[in-house]
ZAGU-67521 format. One record per residue: residue number from 1; x, y, z of N, C-alpha, C in turn. Coordinates in steps of 0.05 Angstrom, whole numbers, plus 5000, padded with zeros to 4 digits. Example, Ala and Ser with C-alpha at 12.3 -4.5 7.8 and 13.67 -1.06 7.14 Angstrom:
BEGIN
(1 (5264 4886 5156) (5246 4910 5156) (5264 4934 5156))
(2 (5257 4955 5142) (5273 4979 5143) (5258 5001 5157))
***
This chain:
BEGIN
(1 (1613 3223 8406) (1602 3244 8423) (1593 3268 8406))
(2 (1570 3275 8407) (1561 3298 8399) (1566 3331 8401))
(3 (1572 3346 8379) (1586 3370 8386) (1565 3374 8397))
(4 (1572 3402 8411) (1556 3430 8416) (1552 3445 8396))
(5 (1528 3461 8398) (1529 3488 8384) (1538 3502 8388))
(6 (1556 3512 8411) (1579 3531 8409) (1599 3518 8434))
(7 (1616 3530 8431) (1649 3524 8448) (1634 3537 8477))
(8 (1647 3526 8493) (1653 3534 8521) (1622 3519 8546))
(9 (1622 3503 8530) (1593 3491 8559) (1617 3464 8576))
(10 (1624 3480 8593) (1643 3474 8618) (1624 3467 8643))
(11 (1595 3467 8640) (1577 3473 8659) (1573 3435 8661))
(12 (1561 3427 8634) (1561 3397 8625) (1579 3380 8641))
(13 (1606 3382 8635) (1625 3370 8637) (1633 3375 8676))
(14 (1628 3394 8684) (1634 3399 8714) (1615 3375 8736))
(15 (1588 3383 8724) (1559 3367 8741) (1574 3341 8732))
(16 (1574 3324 8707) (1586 3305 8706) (1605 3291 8720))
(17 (1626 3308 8718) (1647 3303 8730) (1660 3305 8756))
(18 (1650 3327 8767) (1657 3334 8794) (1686 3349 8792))
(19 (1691 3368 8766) (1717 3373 8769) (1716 3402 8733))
(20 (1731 3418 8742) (1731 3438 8719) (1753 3421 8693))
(21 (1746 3424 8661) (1759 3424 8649) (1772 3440 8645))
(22 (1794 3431 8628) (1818 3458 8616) (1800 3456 8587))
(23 (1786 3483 8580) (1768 3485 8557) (1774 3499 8533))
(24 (1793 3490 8516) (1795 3490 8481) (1777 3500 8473))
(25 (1754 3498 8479) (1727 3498 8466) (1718 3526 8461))
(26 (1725 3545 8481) (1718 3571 8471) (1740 3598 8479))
(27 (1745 3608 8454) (1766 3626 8449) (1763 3655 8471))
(28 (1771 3648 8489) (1766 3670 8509) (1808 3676 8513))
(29 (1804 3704 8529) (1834 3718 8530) (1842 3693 8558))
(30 (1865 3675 8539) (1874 3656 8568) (1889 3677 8597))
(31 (1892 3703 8594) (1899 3724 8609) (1873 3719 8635))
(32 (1849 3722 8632) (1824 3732 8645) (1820 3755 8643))
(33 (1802 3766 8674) (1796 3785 8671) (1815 3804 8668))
(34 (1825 3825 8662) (1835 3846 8667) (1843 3864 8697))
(35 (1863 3862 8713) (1853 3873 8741) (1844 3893 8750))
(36 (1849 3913 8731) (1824 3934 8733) (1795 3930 8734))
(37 (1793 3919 8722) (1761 3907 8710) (1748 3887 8745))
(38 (1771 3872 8744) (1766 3862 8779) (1759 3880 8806))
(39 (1778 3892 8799) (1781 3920 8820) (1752 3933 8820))
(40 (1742 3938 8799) (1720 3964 8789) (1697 3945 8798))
(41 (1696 3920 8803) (1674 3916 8801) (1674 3899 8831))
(42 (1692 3896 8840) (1689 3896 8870) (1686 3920 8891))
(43 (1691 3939 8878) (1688 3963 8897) (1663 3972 8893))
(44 (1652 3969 8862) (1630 3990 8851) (1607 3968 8865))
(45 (1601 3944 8883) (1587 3928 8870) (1547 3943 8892))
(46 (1557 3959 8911) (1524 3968 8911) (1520 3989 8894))
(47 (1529 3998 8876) (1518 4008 8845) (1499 3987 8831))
(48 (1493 3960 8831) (1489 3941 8820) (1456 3951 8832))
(49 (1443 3959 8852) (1424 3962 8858) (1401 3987 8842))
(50 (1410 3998 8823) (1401 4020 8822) (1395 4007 8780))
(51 (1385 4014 8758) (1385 4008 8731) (1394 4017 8723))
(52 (1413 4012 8701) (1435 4016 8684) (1429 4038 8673))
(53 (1439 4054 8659) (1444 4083 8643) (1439 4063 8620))
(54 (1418 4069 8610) (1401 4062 8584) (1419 4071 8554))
(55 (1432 4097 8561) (1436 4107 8541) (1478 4096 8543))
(56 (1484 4086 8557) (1513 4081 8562) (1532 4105 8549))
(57 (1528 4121 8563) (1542 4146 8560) (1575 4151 8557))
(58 (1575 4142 8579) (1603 4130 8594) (1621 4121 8584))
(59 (1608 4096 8579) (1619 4065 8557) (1623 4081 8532))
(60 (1603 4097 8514) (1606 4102 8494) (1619 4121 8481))
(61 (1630 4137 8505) (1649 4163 8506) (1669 4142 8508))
(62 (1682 4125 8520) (1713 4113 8522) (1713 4092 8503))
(63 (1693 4081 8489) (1695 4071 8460) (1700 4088 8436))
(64 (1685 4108 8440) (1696 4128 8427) (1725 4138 8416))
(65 (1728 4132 8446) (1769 4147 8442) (1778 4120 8436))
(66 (1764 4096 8446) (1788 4068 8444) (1780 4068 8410))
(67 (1766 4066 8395) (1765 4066 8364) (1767 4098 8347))
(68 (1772 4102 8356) (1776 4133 8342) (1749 4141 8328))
(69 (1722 4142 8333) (1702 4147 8321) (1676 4153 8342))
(70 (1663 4168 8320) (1643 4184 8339) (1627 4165 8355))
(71 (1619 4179 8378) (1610 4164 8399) (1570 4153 8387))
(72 (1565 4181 8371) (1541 4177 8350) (1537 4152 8334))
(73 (1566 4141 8329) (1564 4113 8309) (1561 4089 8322))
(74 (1558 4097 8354) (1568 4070 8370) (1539 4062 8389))
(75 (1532 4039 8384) (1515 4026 8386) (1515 4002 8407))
(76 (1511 3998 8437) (1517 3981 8455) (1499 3950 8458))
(77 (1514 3928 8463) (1492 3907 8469) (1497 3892 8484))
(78 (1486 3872 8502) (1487 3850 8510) (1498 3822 8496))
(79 (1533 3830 8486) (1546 3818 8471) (1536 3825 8444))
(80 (1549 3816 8423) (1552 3806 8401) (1535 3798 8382))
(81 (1523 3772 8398) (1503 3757 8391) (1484 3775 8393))
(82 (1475 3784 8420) (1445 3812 8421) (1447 3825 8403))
(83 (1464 3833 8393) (1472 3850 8366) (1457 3845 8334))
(84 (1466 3822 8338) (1457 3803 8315) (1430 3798 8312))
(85 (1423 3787 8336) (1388 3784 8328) (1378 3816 8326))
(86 (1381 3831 8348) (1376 3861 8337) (1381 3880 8305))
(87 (1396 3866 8302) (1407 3880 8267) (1384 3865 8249))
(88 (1376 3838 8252) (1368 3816 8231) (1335 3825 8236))
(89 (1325 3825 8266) (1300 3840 8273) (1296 3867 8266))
(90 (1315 3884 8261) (1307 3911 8258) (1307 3915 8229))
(91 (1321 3903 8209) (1324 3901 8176) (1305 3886 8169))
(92 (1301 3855 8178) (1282 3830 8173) (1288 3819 8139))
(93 (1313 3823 8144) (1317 3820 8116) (1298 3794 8099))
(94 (1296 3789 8073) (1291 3772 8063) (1309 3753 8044))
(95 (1333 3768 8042) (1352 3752 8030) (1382 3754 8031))
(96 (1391 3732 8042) (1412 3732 8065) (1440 3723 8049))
(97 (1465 3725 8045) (1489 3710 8046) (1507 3712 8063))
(98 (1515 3681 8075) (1535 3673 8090) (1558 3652 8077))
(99 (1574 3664 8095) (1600 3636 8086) (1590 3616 8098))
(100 (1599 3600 8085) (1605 3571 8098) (1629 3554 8098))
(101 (1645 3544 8115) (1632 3556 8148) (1638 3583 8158))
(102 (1620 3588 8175) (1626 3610 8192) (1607 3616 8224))
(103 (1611 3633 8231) (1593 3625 8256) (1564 3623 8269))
(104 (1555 3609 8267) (1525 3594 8255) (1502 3614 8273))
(105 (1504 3631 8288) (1484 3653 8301) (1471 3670 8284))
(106 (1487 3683 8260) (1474 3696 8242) (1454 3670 8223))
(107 (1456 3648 8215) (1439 3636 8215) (1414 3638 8218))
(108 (1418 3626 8253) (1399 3619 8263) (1383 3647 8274))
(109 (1396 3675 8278) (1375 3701 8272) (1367 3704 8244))
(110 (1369 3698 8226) (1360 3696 8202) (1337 3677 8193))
(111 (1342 3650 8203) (1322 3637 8203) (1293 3644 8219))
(112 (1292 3664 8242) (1286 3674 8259) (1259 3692 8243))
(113 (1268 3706 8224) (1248 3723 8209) (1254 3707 8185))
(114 (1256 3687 8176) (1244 3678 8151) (1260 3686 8124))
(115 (1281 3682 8132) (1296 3701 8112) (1313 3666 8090))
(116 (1317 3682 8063) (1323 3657 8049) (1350 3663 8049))
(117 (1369 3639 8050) (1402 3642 8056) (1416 3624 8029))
(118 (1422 3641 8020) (1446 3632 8012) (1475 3631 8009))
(119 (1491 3612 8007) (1515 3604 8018) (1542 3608 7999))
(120 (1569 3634 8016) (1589 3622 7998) (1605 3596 8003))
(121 (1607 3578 7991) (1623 3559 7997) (1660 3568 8001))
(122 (1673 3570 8028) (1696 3576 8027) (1708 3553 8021))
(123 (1732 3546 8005) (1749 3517 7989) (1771 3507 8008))
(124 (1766 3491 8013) (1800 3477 8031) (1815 3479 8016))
(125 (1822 3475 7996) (1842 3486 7983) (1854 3515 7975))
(126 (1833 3531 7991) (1843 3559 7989) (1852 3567 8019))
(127 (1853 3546 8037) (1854 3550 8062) (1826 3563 8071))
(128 (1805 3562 8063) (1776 3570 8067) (1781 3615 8064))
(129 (1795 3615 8052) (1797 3638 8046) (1777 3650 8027))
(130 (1760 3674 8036) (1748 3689 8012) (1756 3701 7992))
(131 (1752 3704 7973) (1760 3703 7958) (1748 3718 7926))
(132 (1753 3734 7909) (1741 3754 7885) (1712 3741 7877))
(133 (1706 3725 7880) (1691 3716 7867) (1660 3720 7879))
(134 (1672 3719 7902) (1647 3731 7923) (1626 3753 7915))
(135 (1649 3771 7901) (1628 3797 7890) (1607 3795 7864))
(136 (1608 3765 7857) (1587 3756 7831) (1561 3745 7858))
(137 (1565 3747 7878) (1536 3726 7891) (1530 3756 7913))
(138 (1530 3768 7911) (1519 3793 7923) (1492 3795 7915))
(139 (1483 3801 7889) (1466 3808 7869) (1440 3791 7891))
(140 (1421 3816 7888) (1397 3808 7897) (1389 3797 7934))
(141 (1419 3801 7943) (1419 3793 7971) (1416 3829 7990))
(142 (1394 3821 8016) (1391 3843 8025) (1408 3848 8045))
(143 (1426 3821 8060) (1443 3826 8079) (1463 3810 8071))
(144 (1487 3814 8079) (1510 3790 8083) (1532 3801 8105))
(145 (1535 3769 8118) (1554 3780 8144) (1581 3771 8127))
(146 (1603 3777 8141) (1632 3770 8145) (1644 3771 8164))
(147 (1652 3747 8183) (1665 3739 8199) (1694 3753 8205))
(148 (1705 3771 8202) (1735 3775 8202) (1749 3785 8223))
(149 (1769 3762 8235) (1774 3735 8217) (1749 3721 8229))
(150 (1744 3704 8211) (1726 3682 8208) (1729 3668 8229))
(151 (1704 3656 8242) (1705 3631 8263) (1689 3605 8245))
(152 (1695 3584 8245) (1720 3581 8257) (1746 3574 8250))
(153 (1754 3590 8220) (1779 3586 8207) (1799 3604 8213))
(154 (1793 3625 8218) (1816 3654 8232) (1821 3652 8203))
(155 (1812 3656 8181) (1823 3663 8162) (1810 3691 8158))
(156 (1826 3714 8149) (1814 3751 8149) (1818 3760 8119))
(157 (1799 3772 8117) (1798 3781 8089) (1814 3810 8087))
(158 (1828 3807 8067) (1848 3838 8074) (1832 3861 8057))
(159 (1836 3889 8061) (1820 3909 8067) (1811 3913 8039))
(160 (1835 3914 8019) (1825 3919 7989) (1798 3897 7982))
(161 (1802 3874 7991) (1778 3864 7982) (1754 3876 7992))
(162 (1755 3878 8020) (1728 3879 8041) (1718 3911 8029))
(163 (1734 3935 8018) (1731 3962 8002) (1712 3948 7986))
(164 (1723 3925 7961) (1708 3926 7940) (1677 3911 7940))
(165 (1686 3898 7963) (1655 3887 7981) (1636 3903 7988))
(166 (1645 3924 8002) (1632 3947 8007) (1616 3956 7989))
(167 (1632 3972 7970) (1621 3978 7950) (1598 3962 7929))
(168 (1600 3932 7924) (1577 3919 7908) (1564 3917 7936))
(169 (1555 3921 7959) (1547 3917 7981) (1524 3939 7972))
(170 (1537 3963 7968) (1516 3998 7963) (1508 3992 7946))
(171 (1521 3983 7922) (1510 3984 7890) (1484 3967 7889))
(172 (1476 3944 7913) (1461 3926 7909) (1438 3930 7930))
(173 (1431 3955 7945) (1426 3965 7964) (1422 3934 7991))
(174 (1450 3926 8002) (1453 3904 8007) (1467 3914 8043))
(175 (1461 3907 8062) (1473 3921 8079) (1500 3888 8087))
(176 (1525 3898 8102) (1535 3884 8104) (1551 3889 8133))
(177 (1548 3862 8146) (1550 3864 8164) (1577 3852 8172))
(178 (1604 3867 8194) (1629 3862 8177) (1623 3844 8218))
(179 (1646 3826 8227) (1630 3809 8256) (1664 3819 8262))
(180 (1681 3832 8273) (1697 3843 8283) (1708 3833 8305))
(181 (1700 3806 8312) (1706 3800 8347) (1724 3792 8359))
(182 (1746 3786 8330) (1767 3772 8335) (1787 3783 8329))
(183 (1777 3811 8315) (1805 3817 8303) (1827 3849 8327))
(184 (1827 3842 8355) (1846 3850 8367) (1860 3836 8374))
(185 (1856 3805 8368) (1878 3785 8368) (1897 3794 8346))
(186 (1893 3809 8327) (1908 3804 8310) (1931 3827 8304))
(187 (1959 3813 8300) (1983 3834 8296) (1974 3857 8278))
(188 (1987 3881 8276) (1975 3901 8264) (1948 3897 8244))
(189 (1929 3894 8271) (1900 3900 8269) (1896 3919 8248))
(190 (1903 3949 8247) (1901 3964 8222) (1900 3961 8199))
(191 (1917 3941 8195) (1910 3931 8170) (1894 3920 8156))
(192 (1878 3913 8171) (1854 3891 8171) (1818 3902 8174))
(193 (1824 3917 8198) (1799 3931 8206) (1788 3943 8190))
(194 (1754 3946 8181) (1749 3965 8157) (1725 3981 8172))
(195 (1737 3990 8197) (1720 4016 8210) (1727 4041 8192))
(196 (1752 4047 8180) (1747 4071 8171) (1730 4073 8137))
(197 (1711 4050 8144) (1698 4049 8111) (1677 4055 8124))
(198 (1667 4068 8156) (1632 4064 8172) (1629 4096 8158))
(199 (1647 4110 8157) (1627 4145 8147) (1625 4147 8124))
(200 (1645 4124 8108) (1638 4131 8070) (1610 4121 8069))
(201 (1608 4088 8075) (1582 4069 8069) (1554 4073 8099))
(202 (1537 4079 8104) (1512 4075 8113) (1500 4050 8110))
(203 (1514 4034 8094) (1497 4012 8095) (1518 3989 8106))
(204 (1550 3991 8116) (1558 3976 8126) (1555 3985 8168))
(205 (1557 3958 8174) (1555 3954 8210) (1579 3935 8211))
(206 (1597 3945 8233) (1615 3929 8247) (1610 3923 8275))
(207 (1614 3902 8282) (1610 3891 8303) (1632 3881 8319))
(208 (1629 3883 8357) (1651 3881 8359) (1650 3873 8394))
(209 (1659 3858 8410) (1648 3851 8437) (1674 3844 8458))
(210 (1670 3852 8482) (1686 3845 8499) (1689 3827 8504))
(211 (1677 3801 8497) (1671 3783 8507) (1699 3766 8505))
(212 (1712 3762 8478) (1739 3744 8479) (1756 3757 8487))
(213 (1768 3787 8470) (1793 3799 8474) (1796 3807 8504))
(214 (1781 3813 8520) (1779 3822 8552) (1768 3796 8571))
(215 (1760 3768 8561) (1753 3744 8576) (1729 3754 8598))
(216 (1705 3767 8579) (1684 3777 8592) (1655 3768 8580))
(217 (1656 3736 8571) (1632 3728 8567) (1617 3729 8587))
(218 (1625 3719 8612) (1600 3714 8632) (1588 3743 8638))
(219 (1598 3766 8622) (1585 3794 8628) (1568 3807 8614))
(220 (1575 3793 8591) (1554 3802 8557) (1550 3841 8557))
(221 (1583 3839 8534) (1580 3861 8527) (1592 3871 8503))
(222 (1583 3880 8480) (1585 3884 8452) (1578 3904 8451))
(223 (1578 3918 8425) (1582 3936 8407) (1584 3934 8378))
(224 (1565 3961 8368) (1565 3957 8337) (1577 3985 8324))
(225 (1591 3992 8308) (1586 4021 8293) (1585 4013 8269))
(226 (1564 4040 8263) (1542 4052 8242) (1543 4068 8238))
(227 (1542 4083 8217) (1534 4111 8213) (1509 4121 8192))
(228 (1493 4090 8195) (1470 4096 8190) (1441 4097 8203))
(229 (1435 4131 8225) (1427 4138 8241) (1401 4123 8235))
(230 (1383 4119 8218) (1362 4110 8216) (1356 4077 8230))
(231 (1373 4067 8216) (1384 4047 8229) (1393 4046 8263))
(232 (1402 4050 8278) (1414 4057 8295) (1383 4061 8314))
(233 (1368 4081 8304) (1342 4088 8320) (1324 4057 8311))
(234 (1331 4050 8296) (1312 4016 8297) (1316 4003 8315))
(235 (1347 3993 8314) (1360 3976 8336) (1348 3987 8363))
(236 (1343 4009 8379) (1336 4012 8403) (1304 4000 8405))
(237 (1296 3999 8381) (1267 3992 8397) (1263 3962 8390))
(238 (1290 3944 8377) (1284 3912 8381) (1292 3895 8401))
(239 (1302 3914 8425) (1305 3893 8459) (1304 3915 8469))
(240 (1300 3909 8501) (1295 3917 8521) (1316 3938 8526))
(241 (1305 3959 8543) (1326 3984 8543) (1346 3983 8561))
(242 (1354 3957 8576) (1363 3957 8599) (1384 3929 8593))
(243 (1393 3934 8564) (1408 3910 8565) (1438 3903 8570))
(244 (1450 3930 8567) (1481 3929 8583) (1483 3936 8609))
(245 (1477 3914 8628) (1481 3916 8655) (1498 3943 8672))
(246 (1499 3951 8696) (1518 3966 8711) (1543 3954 8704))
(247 (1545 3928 8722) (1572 3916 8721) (1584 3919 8700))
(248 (1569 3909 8664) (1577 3907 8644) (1599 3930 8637))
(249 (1576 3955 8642) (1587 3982 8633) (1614 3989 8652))
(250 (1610 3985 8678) (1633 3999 8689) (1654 3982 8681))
(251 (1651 3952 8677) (1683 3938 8666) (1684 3951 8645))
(252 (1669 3949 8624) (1673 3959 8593) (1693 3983 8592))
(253 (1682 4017 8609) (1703 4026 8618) (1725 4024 8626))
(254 (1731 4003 8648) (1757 4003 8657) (1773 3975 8637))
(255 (1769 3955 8625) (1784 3943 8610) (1792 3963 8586))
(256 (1780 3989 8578) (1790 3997 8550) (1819 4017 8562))
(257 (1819 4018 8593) (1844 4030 8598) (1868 4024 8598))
(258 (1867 3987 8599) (1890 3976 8607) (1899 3972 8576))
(259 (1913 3983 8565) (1932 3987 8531) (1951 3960 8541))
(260 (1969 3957 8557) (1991 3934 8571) (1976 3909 8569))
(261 (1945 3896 8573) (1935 3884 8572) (1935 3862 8541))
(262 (1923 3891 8526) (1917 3882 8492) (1944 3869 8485))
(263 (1967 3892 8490) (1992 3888 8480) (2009 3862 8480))
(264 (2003 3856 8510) (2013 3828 8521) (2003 3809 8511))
(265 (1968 3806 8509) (1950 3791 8492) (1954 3784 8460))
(266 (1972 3805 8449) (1971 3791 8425) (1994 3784 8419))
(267 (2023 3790 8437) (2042 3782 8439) (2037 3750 8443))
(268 (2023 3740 8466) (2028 3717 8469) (2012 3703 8448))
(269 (1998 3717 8444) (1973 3696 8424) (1992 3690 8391))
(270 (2012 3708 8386) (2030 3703 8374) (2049 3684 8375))
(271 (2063 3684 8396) (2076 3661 8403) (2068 3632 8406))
(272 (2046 3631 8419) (2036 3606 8415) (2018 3598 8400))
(273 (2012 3612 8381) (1991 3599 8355) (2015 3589 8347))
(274 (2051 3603 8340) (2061 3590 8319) (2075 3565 8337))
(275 (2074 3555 8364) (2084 3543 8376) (2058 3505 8372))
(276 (2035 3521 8373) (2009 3494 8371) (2017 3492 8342))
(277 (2016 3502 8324) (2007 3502 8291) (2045 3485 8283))
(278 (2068 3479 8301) (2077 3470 8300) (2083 3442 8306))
(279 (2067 3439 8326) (2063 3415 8344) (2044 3396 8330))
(280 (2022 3407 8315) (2002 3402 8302) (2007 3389 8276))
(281 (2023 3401 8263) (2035 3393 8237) (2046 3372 8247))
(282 (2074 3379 8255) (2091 3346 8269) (2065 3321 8279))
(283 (2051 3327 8282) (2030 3298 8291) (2015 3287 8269))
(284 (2022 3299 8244) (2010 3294 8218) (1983 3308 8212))
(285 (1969 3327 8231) (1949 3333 8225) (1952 3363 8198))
(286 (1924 3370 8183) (1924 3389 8167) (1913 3418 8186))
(287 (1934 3436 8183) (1930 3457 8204) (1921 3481 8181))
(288 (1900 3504 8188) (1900 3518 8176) (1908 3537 8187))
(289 (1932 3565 8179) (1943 3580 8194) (1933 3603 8194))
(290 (1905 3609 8216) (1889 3640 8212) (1906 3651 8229))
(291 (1891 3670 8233) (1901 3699 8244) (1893 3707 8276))
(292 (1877 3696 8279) (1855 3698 8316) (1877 3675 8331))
(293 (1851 3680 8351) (1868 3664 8384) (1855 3633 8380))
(294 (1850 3631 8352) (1842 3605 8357) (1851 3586 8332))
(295 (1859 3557 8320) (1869 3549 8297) (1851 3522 8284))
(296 (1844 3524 8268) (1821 3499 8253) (1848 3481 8242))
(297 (1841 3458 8249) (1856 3439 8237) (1838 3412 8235))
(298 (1846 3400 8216) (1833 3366 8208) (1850 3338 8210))
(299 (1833 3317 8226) (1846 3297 8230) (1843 3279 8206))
(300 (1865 3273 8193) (1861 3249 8174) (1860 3221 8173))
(301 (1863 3208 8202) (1853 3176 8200) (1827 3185 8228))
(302 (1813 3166 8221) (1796 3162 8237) (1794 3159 8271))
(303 (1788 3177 8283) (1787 3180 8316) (1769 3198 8328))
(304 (1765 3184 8344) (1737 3208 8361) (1754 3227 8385))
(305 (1767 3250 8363) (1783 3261 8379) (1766 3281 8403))
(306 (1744 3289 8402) (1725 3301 8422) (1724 3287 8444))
(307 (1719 3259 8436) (1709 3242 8466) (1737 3237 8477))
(308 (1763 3223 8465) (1790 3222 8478) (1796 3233 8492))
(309 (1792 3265 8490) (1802 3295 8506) (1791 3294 8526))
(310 (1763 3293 8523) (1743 3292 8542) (1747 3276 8555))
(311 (1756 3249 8556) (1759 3234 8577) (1791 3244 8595))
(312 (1806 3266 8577) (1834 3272 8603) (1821 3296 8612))
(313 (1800 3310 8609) (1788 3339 8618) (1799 3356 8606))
(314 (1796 3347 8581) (1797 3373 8550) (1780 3378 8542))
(315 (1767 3403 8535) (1747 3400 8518) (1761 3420 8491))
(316 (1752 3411 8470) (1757 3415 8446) (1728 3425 8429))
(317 (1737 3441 8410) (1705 3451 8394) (1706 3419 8361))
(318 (1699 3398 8371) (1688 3392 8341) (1664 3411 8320))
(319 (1674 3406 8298) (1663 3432 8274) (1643 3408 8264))
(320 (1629 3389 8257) (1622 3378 8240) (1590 3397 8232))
(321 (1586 3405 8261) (1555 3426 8254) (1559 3449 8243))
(322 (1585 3463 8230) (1593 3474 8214) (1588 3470 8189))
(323 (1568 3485 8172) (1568 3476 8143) (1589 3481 8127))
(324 (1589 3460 8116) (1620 3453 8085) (1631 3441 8115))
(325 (1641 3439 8139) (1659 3410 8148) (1651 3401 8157))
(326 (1670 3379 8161) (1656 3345 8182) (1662 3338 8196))
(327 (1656 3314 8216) (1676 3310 8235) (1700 3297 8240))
(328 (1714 3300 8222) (1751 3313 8209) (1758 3338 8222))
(329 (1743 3347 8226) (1744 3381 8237) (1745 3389 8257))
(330 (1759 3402 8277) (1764 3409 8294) (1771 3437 8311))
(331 (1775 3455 8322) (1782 3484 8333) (1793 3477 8360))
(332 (1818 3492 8357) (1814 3499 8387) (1830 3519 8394))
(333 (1828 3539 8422) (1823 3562 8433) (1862 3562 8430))
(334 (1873 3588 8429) (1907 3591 8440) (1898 3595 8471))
(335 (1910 3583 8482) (1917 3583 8512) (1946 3596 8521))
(336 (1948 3597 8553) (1970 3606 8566) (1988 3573 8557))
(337 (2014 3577 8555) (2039 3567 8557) (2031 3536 8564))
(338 (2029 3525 8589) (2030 3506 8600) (2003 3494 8594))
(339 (1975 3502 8592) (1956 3487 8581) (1961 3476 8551))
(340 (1969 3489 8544) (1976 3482 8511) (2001 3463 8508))
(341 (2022 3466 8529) (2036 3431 8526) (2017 3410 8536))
(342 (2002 3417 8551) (1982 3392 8562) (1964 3386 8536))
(343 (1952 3402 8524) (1936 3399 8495) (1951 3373 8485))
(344 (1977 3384 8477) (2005 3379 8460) (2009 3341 8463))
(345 (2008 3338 8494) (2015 3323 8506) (1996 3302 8498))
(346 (1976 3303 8514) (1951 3299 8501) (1939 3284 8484))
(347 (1951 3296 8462) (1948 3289 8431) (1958 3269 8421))
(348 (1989 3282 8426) (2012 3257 8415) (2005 3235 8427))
(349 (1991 3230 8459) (1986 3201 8464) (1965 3187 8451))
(350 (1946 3210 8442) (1922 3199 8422) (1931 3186 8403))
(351 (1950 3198 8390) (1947 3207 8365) (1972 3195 8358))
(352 (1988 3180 8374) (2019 3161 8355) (2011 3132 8370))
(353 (1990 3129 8390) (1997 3095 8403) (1987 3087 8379))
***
């Protein structure tokens, strides 16, 4: 059975089937929405009639306080992804580096304006970790993203490196684009985050979206900071001025209130990454142990573990359209408690008859 290009098409599998899967496939908060976020947008909903505040005022004042940084650096989108083609359309770069693997959208906005890519190869044997060497393939590249943590390895590059990245990033007049989406999954996030490198460098963008940590894909809503204003006035004129919806904005607001939410979120996402990544191992598979709500692991005898699942109403992300893996490769999402013994369950029947 053929992957997808990205996790979560539950839409396929429903018409098919006549029945929702339990979906592995894309790393969303197994929490949901937020009940604030529910609340705000059942009461607010004839606001929906009128066009969104262009300039997200609102949103950008309580991002503001939720990242500690000026509201001037903060840049709104229609997710993540809008982000991305907007950054790659407004630079048009001509010469690109990406990991491999990593998450194949910057790609395919790259391929978009014609831009030539070249690739770091991350090593299974380093656990696909980046790694010093990275700062010899900078030279002559006009953009490079970094995934951190990386999809789909959850592997995060720690800050001293991503500093010295930075820096051959300026020296090479190279902008770099750091993809931030995953890392409120992660235990002291601080450590990791390299927002406080946006007022030294102008030429780095962090990126950053509601979409997983608050379980607000179907709302498409992201964010970038920059503090390179020139920049910043590009991005407005490569989409439409009207792209973070009412709804978007007023959740955006009210999920950055609920602090009890995040807290609980990475508590559990703790607990049961090391609860799957144990279960995983015991079944003989090779687990790699990132840092996000989600864990890459490889099967080593031969099985079409996508279609198996699929036939108990699992869906799972096969990686093989991931460049550097194959289909040995696998992701899947941390879930609440009880979906994840069903995963568990699952498996072992696959995976010992």
């Amino acid at each position: 059975m053929e992957a997808k290009a990205h996790g979560g098409d539950v839409y396929s599998y429903t018409r098919k089937n006549n029945k929702y899967p339990i979906d592995f496939s894309a790393n969303i908060n197994p929490f949901g929405l937020p009940e604030g976020v529910k609340k705000i947008l059942k009461e607010s909903i004839d606001e929906f009639t009128v066009y969104p505040d262009v300039t997200c005022s609102d949103l950008k004042s309580a991002l503001s306080e939720h990242e500690n940084i000026s509201k001037d650096y903060i840049f709104t989108g229609n997710g993540a992804a809008d982000l991305i083609y907007r950054l790659v359309y407004a630079l048009k770069p001509k010469r690109a580096l990406l990991m491999a693997p990593t998450f194949s959208e910057y790609e395919t906005a790259l391929r978009n304006v014609d831009s030539s890519i070249n690739y770091y190869y991350l090593k299974r044997e380093d656990s696909f970790s980046l790694k010093e060497d990275v700062l010899t393939q900078i030279k002559d590249r006009d953009i490079f993203f970094i995934c951190n943590p990386n999809n789909p390895t959850g592997m995060i590059v720690k800050k001293e490196l991503m500093y010295e990245i930075c820096k051959k990033c300026r020296e090479m007049n190279c902008y770099l684009v750091i993809d931030e989406c995953f890392i409120d999954f992660v235990e002291d996030k601080d450590e990791y985050t390299s927002k406080e490198f946006i007022g030294e460098f102008n030429n780095v963008v962090i990126l950053k979206a509601f979409t997983k940590i608050f379980a607000m894909a179907g709302l498409r809503l992201g964010y970038l900071l920059c503090s390179n204003k020139k920049l910043l006035d590009k991005l407005m004129m490569t989409g439409q001025p009207w792209s973070v919806s009412v709804p978007a904005q007023l959740a955006g607001v009210e999920a950055l209130k609920d602090k009890a939410y995040i807290e609980n979120t990475i508590k559990s996402t703790k607990t049961e990454r090391k609860y799957l990544i144990e279960k995983l191992k015991d079944l003989g598979l090779e687990v790699f142990e990132g840092y996000a709500n989600y864990i890459l692991f490889k099967v080593t005898n031969p099985v079409d573990l996508y279609a198996k699942l699929y036939d108990k109403g699992i869906l799972i992300r096969g990686c093989e359209n991931y460049i550097n893996l194959d289909k040995s490769y696998f992701r899947i999402a941390i879930k609440g408690k009880w979906d994840n013994e069903k995963l568990i369950k699952a498996l072992e029947h696959i995976l010992t008859v």
